[in-house]
C-alpha positions in Angstrom: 21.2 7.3 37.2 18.1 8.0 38.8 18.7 6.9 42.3 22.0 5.2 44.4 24.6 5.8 45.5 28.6 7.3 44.3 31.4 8.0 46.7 34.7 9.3 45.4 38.2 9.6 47.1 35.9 9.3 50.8 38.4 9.9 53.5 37.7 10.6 57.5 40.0 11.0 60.3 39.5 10.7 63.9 41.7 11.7 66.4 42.9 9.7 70.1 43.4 11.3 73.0 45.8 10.3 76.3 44.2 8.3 78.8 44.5 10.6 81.5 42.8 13.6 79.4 41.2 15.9 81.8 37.5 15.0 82.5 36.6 18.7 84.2 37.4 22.1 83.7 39.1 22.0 86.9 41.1 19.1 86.2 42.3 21.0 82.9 42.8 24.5 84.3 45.2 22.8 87.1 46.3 20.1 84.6 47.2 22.7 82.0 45.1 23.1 78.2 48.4 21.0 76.8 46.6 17.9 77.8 43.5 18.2 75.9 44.9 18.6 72.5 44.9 15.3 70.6 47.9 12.9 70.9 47.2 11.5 67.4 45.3 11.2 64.0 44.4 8.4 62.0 42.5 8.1 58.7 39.5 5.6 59.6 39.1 5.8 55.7 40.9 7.0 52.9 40.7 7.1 49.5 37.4 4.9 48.8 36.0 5.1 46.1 32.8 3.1 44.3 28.9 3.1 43.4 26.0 1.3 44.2 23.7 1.0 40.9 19.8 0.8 41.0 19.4 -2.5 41.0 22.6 -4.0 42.7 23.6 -5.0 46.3 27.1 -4.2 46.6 28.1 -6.6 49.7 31.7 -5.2 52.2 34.1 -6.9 53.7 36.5 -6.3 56.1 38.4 -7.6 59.5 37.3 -6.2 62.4 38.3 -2.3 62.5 38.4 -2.4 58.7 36.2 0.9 58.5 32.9 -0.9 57.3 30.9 0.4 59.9 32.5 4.4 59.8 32.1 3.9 56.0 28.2 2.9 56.2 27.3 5.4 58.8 28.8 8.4 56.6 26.7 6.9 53.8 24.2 7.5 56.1 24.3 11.2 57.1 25.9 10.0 60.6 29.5 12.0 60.7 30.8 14.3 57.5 33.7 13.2 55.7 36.9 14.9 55.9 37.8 14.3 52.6 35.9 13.1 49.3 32.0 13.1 48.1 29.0 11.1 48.7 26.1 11.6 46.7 23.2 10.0 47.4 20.2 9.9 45.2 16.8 8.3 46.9 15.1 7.5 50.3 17.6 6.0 52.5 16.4 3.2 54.7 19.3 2.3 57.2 20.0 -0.7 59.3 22.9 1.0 61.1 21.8 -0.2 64.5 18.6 -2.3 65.0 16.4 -1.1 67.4 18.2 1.9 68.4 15.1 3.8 68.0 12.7 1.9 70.3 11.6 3.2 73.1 11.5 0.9 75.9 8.4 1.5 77.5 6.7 2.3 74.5 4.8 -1.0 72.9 6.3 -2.5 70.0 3.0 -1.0 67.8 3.7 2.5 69.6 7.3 2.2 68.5 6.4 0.7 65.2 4.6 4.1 64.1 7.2 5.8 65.9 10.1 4.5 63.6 7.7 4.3 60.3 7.1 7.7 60.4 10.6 8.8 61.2 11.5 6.6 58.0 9.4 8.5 55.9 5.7 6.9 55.8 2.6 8.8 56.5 0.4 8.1 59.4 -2.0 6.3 57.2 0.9 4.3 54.6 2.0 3.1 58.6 -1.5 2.2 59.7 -2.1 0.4 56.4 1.0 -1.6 56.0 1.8 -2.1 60.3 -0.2 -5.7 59.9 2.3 -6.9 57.2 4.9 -5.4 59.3 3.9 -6.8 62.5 3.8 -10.7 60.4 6.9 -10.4 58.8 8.5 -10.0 62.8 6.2 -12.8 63.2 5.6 -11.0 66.4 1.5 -11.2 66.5 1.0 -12.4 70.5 3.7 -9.9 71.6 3.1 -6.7 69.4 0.7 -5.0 72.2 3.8 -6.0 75.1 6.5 -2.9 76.1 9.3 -3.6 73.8 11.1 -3.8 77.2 10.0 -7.2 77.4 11.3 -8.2 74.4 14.0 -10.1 74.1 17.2 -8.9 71.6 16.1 -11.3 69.0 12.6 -9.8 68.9 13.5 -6.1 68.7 15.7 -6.8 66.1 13.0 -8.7 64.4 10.5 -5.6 64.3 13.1 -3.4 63.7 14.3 -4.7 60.6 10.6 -5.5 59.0 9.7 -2.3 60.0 13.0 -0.9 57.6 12.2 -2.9 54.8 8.1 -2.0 54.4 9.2 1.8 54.1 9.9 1.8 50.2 13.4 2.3 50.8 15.3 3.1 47.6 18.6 3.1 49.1 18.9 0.5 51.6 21.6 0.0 54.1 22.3 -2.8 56.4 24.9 -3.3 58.6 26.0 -7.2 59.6 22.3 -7.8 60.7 21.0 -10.4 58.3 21.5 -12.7 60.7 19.0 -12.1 62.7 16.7 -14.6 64.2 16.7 -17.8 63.6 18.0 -19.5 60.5 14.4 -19.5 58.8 13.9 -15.9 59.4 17.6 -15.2 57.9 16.0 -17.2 54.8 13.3 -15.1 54.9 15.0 -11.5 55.5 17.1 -12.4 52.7 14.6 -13.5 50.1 12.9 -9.8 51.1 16.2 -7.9 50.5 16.7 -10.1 47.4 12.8 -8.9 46.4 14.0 -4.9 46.9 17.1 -5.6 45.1 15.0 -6.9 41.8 12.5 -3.5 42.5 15.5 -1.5 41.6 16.6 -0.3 45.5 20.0 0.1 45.6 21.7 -1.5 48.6 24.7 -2.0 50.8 25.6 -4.6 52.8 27.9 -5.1 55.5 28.8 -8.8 56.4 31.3 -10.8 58.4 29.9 -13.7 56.3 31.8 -14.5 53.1 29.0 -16.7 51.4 26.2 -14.6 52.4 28.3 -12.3 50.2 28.3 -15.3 47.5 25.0 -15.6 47.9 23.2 -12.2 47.9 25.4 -9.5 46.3 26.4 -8.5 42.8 29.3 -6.9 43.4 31.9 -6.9 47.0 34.2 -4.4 48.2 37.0 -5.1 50.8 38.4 -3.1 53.1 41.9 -3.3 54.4 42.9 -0.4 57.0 40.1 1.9 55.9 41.2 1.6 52.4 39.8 -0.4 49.2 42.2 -3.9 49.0 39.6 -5.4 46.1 36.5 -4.6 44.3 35.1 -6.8 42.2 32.6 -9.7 41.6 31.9 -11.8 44.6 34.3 -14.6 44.3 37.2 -12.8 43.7 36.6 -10.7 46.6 35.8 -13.5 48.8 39.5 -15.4 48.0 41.2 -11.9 48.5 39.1 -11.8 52.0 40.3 -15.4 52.6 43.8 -14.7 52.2 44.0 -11.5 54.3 42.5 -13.6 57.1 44.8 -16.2 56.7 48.0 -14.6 55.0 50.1 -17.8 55.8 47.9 -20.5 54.7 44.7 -19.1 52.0 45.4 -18.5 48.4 45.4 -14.7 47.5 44.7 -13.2 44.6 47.8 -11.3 42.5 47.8 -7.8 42.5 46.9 -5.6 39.6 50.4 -5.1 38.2 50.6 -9.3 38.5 47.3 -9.7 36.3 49.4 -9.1 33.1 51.4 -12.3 33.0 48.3 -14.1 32.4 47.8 -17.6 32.7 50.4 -20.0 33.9 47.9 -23.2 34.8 44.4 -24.3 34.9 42.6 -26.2 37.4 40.2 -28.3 34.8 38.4 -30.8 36.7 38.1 -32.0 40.2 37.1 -35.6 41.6 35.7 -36.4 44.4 35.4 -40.4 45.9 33.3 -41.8 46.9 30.7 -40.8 45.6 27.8 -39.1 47.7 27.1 -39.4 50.3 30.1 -39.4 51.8 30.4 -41.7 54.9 31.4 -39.9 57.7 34.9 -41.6 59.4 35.9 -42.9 55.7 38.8 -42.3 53.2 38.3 -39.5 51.0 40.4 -38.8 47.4 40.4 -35.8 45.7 42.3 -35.6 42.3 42.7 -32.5 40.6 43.6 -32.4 37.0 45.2 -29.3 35.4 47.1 -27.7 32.5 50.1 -26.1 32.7 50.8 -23.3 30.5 54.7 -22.8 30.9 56.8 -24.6 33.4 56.5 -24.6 36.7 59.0 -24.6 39.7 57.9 -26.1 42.9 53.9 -24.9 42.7 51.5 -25.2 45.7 48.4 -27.1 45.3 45.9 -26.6 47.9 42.6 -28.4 48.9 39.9 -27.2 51.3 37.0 -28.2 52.6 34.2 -25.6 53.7 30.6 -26.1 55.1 27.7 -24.5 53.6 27.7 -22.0 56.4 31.4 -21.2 55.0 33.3 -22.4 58.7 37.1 -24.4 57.0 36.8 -27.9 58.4 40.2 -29.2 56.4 42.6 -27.1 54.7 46.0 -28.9 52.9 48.7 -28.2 50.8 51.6 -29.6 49.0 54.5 -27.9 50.9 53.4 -28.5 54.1 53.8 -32.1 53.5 56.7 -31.9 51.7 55.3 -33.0 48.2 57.7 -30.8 45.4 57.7 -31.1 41.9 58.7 -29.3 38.9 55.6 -28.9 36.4 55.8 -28.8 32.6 53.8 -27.8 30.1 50.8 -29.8 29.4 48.0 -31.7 31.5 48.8 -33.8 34.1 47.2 -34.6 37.7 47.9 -34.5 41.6 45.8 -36.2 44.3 45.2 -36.0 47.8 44.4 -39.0 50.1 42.7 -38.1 53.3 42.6 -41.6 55.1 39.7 -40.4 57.3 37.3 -37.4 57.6 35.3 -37.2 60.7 32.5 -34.9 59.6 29.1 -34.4 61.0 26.2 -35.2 58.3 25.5 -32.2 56.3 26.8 -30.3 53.2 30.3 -29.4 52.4 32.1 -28.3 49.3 35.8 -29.1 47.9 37.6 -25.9 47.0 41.0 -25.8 45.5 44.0 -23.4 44.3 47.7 -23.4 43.1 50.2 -20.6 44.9 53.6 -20.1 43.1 56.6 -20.9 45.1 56.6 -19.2 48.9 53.3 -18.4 48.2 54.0 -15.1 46.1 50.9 -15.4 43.9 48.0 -17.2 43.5 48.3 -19.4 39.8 44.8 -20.3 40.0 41.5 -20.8 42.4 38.5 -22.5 41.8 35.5 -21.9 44.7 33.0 -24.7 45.5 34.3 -26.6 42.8 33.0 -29.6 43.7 29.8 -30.7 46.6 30.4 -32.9 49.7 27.5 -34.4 50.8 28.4 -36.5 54.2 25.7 -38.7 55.4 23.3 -38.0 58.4 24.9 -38.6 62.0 23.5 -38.8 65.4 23.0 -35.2 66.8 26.2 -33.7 68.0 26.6 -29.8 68.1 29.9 -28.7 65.5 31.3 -30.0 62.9 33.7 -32.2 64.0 32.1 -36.0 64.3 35.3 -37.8 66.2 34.7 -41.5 67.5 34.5 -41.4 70.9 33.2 -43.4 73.7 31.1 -43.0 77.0 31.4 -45.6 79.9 29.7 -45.7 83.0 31.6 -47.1 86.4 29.2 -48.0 89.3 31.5 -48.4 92.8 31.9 -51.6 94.7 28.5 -53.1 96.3 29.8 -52.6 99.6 30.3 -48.6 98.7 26.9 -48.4 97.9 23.3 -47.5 99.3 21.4 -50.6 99.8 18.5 -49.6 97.8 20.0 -48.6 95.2 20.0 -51.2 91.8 23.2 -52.4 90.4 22.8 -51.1 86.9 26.0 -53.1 85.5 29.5 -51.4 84.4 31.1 -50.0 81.2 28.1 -49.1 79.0 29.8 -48.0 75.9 27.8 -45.5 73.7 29.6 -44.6 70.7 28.5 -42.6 67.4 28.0 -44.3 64.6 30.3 -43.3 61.6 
């Protein structure tokens, strides 16, 4: 391999300490030496183990306190591991915290050469390339300004153009694709998609499941600092889904539960109406399948997920008390949703099957189908519920005398 990156067995531990540790040596000569020892240890990671190819962006996942972050930053020469090997083969470029290097009374050109050459350029590679770096931030009236004046969004602008115009063959990023706005995410991730197809090797933290779709090759997730799934994207996405929600996602069967093989098949999925989708109307999804071997008491379940990836309706089977013993063959189930209050935009129709008590998960099938709902007036969320405004004007006799009478009950109401 000529450059990325293998880890193998990775472990670290920290240690916690009491609250009422002494802060001074003369708070821990009268408070006794007892009191400084750790209280604790816990493994932040163990046992990790995976590779990033030239080539590939290997996207993580993880709840918060997961380990993504300890993992990324001991990629990145921040911290030793207490256990396991990382071996690293390239020049690292590492989002670990954007804009951490700025000065703040430095300009954002000052601090541009400043991080450029720390990253491994040479005065004149940073000279000749700080024009494209200073239009990717799209930062051209502001560059000459003390990055003090900057606002977040704007540092972190610089900061990551400046990372990605340093021929970085290992590239690390940690959660901070989303910066800007949502045409400089486009962008940033068309770039990062450009250095993948160069051959840089790159890791990605995200909090964002389809950015993960969208972007990487190959997902890990991390459960308590140790691997739960790594895999193609979609099958660590569900697994992510159903550790988030442990009661209500699908999850995906564990190794040992791979071997039974299949047991039913989601084949087709409709959707009516047709698009688009009227927001306020009844919506029917059937899903046809075919059922390997019988069946007791499966759970079919039917979401619906924006394009961003936010669950506006999730539904299943048991928790509206619709049981049924399957045998083998095809056969289909449907779903009535007598009205869907959505804002215009673009959805999409997922659906699974658990086993009974939700032991396994039969069968999941991702975006199966697309929702297109049809443009509403402007309202901020998802959620396009009819509603109605009135106005009340008091009694003439409460009011100023040169003020108009305007009338009473103006409704305003969306249209859906």
């Amino acid at each position: 391999m000529g450059h990325g990156i293998v880890v193998q067995n990775l472990g670290k531990r920290f240690s916690s300490y009491s609250s009422d540790r002494p802060r001074t040596i003369m708070q821990a000569a009268m408070g006794g030496l007892k009191r400084l020892k750790a209280i604790n240890h816990f493994w932040a990671l163990r046992n990790v183990s995976f590779e990033v190819q030239p080539g590939e962006i290997l996207g993580v996942l993880g709840h918060n306190g997961a380990g993504k972050s300890t993992l990324l930053r001991l990629i990145g020469g921040i911290g030793s591991p207490d256990e396991g090997q990382i071996n690293i083969r390239g020049r690292v470029g590492a989002l670990l915290d954007l804009g951490a290097g700025f000065h703040e009374d430095l300009t954002g050109r000052e601090n541009l050469m400043v991080v450029a050459l720390i990253g491994g350029l040479t005065r004149e590679e940073a000279l000749a390339r700080q024009d494209k770096i200073i239009e990717f931030a799209e930062l051209e009236s502001f560059i000459d300004n003390p990055i003090r004046t900057y606002s977040t969004g704007m540092g972190m602008r610089l900061a990551f153009s400046i990372a990605i115009h340093t021929d970085p063959q290992i590239l690390l990023i940690d959660e901070h694709l989303s910066v800007g706005d949502i045409g400089f995410q486009a962008k940033c991730i068309e770039r990062v998609k450009a250095l993948r197809d160069q051959g840089c090797a790159i890791m990605l933290i995200s909090q964002s499941p389809d950015q993960v779709m969208e972007v990487c090759d190959r997902a890990l997730l991390l459960n308590r600092g140790q691997v739960a799934a790594y895999s193609d994207p979609a099958t660590v996405v569900a697994e992510y889904h159903a550790a988030m929600h442990p009661h209500q996602n699908p999850r995906l069967p564990q190794a040992n539960e791979l071997v039974l093989g299949e047991k039913i098949k989601i084949t087709a999925m409709e959707v009516s109406p047709a698009a688009p989708f009227q927001c306020g109307g009844s919506l029917t999804v059937d899903l046809d399948y075919d059922c390997i071997e019988p069946l007791n008491d499966p759970i079919f379940t039917v979401r619906i997920l924006h394009e961003s990836g936010a669950v506006c309706f999730d539904s299943n089977t048991e928790s509206f008390g619709c049981h049924t013993m399957l045998s083998p063959g095809p056969g289909r189930i449907r779903l009535q949703v007598e009205r869907l209050d959505l804002n215009g935009g673009q959805y999409f129709v997922s659906a699974g099957v658990q086993s009974q008590h939700w032991e396994t998960l039969l069968e999941y099938q991702d975006k199966m189908r697309e929702l297109v709902v049809a443009p509403t007036p402007i309202v901020e969320g998802l959620l396009h519920a009819p509603c109605v405004w009135t106005t009340e004007v008091p009694p003439k006799s409460s009011r100023r005398t040169n003020h108009a009478d305007h009338g009473n009950n103006v409704p305003v109401s969306p249209k859906t």
